[in-house]
N, CA, C and O atoms as a Maestro MAE file, in Angstrom:
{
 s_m_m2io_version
 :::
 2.0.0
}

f_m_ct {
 s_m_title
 :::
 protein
 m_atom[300] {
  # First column is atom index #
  i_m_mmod_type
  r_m_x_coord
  r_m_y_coord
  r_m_z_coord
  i_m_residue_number
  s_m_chain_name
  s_m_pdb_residue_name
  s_m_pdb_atom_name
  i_m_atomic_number
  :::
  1 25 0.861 -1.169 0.000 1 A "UNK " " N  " 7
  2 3 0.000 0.000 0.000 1 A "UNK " " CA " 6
  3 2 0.905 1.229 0.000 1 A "UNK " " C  " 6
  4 15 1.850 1.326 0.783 1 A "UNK " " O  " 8
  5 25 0.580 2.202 -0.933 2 A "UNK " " N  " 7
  6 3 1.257 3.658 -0.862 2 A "UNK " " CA " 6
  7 2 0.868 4.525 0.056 2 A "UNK " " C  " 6
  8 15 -0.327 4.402 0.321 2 A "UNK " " O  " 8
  9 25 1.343 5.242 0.562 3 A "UNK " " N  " 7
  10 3 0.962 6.473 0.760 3 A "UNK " " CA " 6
  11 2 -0.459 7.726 0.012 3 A "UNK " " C  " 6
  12 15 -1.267 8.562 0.417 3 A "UNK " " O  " 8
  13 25 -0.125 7.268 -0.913 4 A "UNK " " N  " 7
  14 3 -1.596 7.768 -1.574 4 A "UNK " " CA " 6
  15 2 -2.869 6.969 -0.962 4 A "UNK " " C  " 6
  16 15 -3.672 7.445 -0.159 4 A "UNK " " O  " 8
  17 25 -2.885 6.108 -1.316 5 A "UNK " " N  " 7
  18 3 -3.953 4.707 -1.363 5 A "UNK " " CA " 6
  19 2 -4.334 5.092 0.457 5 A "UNK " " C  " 6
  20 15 -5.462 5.482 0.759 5 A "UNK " " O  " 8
  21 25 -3.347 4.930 1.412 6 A "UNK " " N  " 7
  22 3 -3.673 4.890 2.622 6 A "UNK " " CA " 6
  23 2 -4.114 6.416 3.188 6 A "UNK " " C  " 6
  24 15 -4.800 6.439 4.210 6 A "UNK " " O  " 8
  25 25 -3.809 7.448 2.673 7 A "UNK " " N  " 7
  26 3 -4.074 8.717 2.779 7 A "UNK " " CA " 6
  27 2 -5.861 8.387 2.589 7 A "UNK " " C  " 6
  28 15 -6.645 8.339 3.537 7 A "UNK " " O  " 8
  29 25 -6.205 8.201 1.232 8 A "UNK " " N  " 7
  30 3 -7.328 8.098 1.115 8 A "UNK " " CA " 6
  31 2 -8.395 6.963 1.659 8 A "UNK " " C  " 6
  32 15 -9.615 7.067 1.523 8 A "UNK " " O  " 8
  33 25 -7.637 5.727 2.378 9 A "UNK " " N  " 7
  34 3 -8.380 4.775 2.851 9 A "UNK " " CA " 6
  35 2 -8.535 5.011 4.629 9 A "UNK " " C  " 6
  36 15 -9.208 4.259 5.334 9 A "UNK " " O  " 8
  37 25 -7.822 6.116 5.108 10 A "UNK " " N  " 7
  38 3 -7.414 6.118 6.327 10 A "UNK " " CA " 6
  39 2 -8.681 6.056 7.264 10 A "UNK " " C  " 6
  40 15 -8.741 5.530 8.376 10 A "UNK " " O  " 8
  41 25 -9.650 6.687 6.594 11 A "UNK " " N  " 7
  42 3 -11.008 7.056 7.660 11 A "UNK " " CA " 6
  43 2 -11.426 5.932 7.974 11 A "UNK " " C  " 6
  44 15 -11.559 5.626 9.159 11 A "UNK " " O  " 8
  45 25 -11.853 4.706 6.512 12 A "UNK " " N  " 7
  46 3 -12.061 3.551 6.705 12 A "UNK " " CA " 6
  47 2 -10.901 2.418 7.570 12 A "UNK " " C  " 6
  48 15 -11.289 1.693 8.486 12 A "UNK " " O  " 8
  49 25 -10.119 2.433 7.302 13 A "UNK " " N  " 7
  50 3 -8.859 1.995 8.016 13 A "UNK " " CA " 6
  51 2 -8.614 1.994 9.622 13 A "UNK " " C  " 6
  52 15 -8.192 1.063 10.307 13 A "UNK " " O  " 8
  53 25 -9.011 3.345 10.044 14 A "UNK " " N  " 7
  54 3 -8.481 3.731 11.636 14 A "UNK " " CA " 6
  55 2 -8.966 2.528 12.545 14 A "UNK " " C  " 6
  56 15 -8.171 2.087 13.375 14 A "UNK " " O  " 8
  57 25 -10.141 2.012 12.441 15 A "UNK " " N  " 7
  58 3 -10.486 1.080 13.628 15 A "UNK " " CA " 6
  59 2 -9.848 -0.504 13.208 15 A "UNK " " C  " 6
  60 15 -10.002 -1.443 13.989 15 A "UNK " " O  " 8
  61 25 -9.374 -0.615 12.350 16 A "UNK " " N  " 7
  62 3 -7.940 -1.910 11.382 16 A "UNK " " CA " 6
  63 2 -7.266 -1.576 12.298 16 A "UNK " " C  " 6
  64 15 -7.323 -2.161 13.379 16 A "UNK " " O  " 8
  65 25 -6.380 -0.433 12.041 17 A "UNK " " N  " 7
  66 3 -5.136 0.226 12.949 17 A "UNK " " CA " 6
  67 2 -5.057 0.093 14.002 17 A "UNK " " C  " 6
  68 15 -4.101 -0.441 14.564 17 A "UNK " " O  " 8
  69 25 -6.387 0.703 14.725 18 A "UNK " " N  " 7
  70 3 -6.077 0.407 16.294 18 A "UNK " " CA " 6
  71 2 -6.350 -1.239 16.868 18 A "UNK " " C  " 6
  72 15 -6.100 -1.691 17.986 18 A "UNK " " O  " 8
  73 25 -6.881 -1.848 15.819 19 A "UNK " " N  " 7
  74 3 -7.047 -3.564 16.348 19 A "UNK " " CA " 6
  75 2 -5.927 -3.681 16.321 19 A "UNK " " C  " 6
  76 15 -5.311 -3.862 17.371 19 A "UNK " " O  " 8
  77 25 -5.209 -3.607 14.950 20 A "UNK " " N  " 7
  78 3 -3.877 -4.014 14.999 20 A "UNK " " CA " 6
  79 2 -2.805 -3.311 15.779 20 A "UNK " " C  " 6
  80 15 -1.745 -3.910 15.958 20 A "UNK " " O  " 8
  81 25 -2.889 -2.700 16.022 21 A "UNK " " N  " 7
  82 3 -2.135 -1.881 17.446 21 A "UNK " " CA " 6
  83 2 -2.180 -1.235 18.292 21 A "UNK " " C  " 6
  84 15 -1.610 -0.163 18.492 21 A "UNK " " O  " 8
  85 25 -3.269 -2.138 19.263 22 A "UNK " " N  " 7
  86 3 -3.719 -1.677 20.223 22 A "UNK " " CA " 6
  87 2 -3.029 -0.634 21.591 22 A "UNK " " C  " 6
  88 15 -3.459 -0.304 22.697 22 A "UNK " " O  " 8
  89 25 -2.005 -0.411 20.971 23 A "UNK " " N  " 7
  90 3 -1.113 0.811 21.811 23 A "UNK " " CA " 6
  91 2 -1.168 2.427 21.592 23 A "UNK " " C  " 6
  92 15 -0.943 3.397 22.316 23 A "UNK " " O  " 8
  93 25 -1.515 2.269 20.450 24 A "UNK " " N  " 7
  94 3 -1.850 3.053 19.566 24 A "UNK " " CA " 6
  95 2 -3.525 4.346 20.295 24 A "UNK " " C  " 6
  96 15 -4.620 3.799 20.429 24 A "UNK " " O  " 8
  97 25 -3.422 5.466 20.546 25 A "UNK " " N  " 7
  98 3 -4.311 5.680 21.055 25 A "UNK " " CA " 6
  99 2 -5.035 6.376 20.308 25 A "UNK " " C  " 6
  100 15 -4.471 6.693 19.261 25 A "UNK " " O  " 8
  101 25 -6.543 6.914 20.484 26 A "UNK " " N  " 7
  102 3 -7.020 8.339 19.431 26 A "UNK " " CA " 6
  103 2 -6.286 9.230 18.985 26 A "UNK " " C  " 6
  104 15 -5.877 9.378 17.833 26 A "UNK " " O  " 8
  105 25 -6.112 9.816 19.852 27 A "UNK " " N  " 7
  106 3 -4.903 10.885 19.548 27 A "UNK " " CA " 6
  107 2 -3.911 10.648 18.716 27 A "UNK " " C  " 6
  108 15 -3.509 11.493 17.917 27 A "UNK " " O  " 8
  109 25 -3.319 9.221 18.854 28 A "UNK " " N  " 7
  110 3 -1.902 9.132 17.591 28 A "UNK " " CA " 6
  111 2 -2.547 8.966 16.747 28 A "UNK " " C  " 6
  112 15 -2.026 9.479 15.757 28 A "UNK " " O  " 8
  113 25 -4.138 8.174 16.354 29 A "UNK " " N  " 7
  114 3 -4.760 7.862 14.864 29 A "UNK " " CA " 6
  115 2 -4.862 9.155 14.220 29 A "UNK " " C  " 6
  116 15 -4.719 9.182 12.998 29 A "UNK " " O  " 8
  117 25 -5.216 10.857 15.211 30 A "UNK " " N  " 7
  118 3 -5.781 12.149 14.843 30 A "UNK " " CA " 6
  119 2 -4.372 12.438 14.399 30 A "UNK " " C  " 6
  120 15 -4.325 12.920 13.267 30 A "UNK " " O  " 8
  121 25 -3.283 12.279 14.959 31 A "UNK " " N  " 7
  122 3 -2.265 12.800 14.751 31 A "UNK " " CA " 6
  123 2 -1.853 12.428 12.855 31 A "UNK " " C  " 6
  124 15 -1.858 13.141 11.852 31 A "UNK " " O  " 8
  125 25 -1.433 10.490 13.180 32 A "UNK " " N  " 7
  126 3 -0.826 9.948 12.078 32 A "UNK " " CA " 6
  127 2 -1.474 10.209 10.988 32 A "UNK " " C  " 6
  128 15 -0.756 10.015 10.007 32 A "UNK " " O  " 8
  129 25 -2.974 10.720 10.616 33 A "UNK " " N  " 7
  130 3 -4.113 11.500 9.963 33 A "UNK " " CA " 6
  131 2 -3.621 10.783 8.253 33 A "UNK " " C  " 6
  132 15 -3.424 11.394 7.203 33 A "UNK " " O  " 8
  133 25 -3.550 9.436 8.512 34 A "UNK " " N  " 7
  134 3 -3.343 8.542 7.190 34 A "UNK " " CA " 6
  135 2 -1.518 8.827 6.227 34 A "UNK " " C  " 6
  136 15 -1.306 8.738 5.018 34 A "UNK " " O  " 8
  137 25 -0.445 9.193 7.437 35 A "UNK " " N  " 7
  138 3 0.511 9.813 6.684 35 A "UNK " " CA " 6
  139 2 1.694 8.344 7.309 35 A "UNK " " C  " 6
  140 15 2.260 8.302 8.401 35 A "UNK " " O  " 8
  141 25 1.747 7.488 6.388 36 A "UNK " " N  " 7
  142 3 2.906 6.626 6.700 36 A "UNK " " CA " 6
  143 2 4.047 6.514 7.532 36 A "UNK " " C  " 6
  144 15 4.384 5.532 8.193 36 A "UNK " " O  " 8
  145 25 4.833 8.049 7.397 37 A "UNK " " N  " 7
  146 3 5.881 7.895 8.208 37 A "UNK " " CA " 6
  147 2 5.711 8.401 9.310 37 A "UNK " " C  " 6
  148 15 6.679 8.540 10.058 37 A "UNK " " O  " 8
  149 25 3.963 8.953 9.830 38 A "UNK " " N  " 7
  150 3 3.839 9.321 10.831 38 A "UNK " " CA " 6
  151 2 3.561 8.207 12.219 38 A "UNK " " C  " 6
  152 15 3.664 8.288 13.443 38 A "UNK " " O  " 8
  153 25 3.121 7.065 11.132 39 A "UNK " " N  " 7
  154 3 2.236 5.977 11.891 39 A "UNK " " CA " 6
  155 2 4.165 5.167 12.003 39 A "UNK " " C  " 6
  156 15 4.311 4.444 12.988 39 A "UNK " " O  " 8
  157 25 4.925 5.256 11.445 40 A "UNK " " N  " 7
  158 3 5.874 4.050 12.070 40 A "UNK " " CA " 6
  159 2 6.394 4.997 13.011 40 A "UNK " " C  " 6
  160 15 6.808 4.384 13.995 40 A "UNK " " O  " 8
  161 25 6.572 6.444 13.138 41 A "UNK " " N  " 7
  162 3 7.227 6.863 14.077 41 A "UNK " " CA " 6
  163 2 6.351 6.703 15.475 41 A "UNK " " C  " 6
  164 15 6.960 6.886 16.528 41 A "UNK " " O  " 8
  165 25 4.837 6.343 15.526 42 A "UNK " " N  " 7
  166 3 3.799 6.282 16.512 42 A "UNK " " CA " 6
  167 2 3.936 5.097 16.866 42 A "UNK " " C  " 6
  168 15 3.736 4.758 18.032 42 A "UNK " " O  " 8
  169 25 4.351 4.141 15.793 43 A "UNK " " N  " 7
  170 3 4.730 2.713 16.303 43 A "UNK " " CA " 6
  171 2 6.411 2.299 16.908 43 A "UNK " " C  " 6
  172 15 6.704 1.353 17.639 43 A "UNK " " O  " 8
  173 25 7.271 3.274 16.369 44 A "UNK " " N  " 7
  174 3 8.432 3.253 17.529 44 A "UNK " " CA " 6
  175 2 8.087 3.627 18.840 44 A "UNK " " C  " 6
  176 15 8.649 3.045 19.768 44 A "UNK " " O  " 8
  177 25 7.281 4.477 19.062 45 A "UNK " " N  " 7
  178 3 7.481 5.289 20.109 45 A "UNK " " CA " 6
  179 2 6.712 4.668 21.398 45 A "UNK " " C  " 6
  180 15 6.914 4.782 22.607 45 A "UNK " " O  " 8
  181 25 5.355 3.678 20.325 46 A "UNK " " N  " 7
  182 3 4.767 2.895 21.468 46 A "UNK " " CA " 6
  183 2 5.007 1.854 21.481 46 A "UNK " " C  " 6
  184 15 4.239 1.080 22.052 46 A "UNK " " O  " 8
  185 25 6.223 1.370 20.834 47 A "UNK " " N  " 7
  186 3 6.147 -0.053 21.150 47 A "UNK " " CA " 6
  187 2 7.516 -0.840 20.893 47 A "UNK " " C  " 6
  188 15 7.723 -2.014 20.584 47 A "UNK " " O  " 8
  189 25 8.738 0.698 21.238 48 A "UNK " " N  " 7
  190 3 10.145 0.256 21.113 48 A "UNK " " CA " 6
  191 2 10.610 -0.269 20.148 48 A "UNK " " C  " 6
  192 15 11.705 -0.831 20.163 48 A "UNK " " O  " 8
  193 25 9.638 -0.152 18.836 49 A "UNK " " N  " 7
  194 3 10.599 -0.946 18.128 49 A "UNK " " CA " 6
  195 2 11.679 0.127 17.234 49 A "UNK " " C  " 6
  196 15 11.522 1.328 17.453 49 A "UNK " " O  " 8
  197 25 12.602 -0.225 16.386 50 A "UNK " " N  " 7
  198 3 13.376 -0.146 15.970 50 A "UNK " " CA " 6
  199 2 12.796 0.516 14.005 50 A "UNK " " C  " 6
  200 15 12.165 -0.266 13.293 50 A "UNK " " O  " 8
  201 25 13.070 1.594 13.616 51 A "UNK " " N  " 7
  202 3 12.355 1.919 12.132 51 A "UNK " " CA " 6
  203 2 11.971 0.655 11.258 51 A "UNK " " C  " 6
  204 15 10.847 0.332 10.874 51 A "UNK " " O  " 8
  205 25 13.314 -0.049 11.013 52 A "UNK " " N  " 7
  206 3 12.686 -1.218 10.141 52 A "UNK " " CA " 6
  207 2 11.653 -1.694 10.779 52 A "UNK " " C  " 6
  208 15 10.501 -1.613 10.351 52 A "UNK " " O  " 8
  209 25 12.015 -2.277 11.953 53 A "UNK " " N  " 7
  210 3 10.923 -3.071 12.106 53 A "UNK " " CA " 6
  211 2 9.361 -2.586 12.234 53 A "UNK " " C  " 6
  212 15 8.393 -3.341 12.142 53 A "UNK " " O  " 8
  213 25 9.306 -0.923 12.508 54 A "UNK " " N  " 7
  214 3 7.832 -0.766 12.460 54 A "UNK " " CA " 6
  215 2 7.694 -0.912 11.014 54 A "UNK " " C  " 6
  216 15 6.756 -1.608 10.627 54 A "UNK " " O  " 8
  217 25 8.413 -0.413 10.207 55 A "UNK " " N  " 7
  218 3 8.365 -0.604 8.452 55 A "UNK " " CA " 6
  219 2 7.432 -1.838 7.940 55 A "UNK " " C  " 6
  220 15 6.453 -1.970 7.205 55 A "UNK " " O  " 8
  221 25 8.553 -2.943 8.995 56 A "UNK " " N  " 7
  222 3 8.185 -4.160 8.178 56 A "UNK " " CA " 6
  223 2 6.805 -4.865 8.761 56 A "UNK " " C  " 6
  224 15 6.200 -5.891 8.450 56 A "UNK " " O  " 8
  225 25 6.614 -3.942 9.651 57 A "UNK " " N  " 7
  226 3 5.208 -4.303 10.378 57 A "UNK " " CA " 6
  227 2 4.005 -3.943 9.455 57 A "UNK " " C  " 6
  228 15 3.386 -4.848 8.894 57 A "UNK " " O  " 8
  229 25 3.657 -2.606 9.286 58 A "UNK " " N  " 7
  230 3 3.207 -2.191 8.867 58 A "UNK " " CA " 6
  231 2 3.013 -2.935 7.092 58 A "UNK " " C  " 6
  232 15 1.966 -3.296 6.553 58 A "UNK " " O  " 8
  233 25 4.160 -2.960 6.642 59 A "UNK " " N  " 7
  234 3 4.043 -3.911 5.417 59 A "UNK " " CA " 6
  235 2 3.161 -5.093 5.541 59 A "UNK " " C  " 6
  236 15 2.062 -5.328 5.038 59 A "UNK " " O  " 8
  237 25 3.859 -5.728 6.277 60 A "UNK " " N  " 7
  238 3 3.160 -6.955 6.826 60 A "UNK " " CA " 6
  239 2 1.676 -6.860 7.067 60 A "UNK " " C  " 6
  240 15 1.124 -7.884 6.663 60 A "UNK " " O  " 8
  241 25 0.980 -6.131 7.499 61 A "UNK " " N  " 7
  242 3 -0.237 -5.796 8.032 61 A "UNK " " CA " 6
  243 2 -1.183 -4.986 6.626 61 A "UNK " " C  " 6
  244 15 -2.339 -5.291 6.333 61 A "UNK " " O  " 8
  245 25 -0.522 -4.147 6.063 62 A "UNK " " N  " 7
  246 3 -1.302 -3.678 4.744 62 A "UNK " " CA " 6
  247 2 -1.106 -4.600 3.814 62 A "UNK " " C  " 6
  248 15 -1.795 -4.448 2.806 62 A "UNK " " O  " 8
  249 25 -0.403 -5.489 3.827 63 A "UNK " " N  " 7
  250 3 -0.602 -6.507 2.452 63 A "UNK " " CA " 6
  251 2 -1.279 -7.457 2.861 63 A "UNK " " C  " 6
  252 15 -2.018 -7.928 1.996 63 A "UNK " " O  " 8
  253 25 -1.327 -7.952 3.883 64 A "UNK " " N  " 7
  254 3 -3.038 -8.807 4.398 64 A "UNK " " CA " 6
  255 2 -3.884 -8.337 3.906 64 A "UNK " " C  " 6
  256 15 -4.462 -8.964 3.018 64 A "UNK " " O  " 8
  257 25 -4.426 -6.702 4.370 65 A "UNK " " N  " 7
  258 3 -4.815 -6.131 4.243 65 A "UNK " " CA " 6
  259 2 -6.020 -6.236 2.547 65 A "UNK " " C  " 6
  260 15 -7.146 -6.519 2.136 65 A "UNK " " O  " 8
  261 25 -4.615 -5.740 2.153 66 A "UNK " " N  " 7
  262 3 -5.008 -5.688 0.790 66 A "UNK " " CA " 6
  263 2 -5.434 -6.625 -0.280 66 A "UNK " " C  " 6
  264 15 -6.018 -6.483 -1.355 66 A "UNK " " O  " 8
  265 25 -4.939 -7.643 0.385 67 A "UNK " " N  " 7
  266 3 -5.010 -9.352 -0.153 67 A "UNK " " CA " 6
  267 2 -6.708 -9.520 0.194 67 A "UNK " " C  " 6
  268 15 -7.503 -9.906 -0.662 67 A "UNK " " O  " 8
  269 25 -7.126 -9.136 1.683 68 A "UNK " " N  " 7
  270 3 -8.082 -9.558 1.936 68 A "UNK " " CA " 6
  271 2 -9.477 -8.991 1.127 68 A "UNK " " C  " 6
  272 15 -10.559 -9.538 0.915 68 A "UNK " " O  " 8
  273 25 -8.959 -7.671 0.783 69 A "UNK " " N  " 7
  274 3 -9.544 -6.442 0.098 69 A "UNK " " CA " 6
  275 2 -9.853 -6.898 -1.366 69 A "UNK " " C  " 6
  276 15 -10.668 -6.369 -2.121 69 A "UNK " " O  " 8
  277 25 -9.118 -7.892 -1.610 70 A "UNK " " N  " 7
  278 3 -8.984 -8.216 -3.249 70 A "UNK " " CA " 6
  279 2 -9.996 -9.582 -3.236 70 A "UNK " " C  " 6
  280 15 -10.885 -9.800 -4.060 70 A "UNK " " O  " 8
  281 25 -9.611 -10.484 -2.032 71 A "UNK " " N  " 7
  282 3 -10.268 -12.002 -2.125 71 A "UNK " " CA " 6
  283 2 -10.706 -12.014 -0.615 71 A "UNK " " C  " 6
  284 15 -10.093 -12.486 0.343 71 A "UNK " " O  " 8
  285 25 -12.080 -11.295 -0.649 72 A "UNK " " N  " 7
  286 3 -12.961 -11.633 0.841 72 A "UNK " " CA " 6
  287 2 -13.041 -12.471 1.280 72 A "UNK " " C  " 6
  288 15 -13.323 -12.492 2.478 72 A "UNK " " O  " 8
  289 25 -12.715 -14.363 0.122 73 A "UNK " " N  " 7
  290 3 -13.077 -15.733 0.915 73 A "UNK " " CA " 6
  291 2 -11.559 -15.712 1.875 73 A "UNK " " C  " 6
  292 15 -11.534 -16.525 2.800 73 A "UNK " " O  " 8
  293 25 -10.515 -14.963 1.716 74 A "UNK " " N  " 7
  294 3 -9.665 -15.098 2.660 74 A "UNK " " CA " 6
  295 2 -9.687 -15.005 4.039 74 A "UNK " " C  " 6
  296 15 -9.043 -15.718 4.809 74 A "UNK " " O  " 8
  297 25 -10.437 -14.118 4.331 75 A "UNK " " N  " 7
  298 3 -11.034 -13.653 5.969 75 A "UNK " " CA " 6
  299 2 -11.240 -14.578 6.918 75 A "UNK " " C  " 6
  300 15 -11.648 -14.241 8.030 75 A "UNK " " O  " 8
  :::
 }
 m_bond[299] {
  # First column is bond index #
  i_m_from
  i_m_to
  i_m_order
  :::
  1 1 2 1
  2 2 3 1
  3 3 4 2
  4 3 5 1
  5 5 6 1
  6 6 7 1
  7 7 8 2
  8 7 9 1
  9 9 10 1
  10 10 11 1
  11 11 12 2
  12 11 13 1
  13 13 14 1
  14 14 15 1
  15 15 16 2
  16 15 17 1
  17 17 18 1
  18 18 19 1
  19 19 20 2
  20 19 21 1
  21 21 22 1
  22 22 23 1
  23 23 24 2
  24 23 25 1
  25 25 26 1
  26 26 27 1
  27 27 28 2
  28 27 29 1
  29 29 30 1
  30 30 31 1
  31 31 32 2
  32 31 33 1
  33 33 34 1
  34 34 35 1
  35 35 36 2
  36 35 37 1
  37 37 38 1
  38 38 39 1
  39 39 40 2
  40 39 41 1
  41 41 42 1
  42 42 43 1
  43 43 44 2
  44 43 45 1
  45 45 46 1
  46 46 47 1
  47 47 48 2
  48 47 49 1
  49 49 50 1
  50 50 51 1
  51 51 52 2
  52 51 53 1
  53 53 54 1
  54 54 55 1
  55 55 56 2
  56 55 57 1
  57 57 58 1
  58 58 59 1
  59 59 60 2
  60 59 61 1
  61 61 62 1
  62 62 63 1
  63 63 64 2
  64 63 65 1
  65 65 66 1
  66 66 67 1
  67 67 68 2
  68 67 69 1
  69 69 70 1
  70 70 71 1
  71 71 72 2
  72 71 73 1
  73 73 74 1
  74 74 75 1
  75 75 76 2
  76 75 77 1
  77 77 78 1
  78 78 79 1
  79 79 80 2
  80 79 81 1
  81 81 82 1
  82 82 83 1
  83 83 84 2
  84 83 85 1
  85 85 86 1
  86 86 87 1
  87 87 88 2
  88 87 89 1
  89 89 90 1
  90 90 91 1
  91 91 92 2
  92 91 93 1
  93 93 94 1
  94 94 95 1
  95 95 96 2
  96 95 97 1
  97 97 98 1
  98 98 99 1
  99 99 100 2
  100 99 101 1
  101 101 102 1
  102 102 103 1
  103 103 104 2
  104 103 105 1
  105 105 106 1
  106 106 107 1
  107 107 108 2
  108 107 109 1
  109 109 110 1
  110 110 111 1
  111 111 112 2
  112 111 113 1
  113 113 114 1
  114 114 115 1
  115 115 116 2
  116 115 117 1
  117 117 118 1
  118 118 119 1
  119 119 120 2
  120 119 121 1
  121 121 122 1
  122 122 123 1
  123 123 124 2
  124 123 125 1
  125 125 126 1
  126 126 127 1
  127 127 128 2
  128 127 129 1
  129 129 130 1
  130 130 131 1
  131 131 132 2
  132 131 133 1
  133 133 134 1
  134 134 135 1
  135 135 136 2
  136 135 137 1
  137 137 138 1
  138 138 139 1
  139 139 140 2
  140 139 141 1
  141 141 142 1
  142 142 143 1
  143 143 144 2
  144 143 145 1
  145 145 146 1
  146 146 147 1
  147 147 148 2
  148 147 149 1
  149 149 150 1
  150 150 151 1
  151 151 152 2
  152 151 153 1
  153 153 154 1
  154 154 155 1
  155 155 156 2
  156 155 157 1
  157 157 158 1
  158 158 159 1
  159 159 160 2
  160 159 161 1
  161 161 162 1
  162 162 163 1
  163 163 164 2
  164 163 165 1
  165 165 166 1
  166 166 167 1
  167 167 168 2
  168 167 169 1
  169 169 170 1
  170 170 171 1
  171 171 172 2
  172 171 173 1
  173 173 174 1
  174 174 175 1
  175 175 176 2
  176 175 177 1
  177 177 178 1
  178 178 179 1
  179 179 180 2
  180 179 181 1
  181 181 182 1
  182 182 183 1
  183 183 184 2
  184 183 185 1
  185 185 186 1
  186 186 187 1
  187 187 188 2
  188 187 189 1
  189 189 190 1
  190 190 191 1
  191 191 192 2
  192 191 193 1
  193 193 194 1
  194 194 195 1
  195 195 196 2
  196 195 197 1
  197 197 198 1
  198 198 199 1
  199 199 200 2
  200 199 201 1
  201 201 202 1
  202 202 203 1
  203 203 204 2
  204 203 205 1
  205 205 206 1
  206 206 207 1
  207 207 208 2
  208 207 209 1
  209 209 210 1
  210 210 211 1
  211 211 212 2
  212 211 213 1
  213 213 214 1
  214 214 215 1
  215 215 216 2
  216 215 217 1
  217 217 218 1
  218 218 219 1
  219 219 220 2
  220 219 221 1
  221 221 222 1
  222 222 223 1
  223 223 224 2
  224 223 225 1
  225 225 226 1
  226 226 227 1
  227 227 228 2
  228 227 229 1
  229 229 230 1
  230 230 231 1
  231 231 232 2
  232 231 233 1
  233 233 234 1
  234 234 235 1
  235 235 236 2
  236 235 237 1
  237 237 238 1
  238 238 239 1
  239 239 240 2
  240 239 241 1
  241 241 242 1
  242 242 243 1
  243 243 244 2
  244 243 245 1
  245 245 246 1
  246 246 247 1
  247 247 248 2
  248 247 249 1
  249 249 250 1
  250 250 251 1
  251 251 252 2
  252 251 253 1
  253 253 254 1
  254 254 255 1
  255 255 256 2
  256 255 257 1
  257 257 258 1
  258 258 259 1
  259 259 260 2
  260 259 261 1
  261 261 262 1
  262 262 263 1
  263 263 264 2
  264 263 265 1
  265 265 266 1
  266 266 267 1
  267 267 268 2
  268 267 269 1
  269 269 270 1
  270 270 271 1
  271 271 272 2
  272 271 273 1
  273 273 274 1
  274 274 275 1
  275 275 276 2
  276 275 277 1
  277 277 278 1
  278 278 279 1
  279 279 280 2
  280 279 281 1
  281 281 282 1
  282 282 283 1
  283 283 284 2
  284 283 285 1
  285 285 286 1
  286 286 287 1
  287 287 288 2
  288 287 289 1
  289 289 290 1
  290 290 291 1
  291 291 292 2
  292 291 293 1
  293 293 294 1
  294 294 295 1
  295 295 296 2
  296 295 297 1
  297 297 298 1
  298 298 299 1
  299 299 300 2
  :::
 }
}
């Protein structure tokens, strides 16, 4: 997923986000306001990790995502 794509999917998205990272509070969803490098720096900050690895989180989690988005019998 780009940055474009998630900019515009974000409204629908936010309650994804906070399942998937439940550390994550209102305030960082108002903050990260669908902007990529805002959400891995919200995910270092709550949850120690290291840039790649929020990177590769986040990857990890929008290409489910998107997989699931494409083929609903996946769910």
């Amino acid at each position: 997923m780009n940055q474009d794509i998630l900019t515009g999917k974000w409204k629908q998205m936010r309650g994804q986000v906070k399942q998937w990272w439940g550390k994550l509070t209102d305030d960082d969803l108002d903050r990260i306001d669908g902007t990529m490098d805002k959400l891995a720096g919200a995910l270092q900050e709550r949850y120690g990790w290291e840039r790649d690895q929020a990177e590769r989180e986040m990857k990890k989690r929008f290409d489910r995502y998107d997989q699931e988005m494409r083929d609903p019998a996946q769910r």
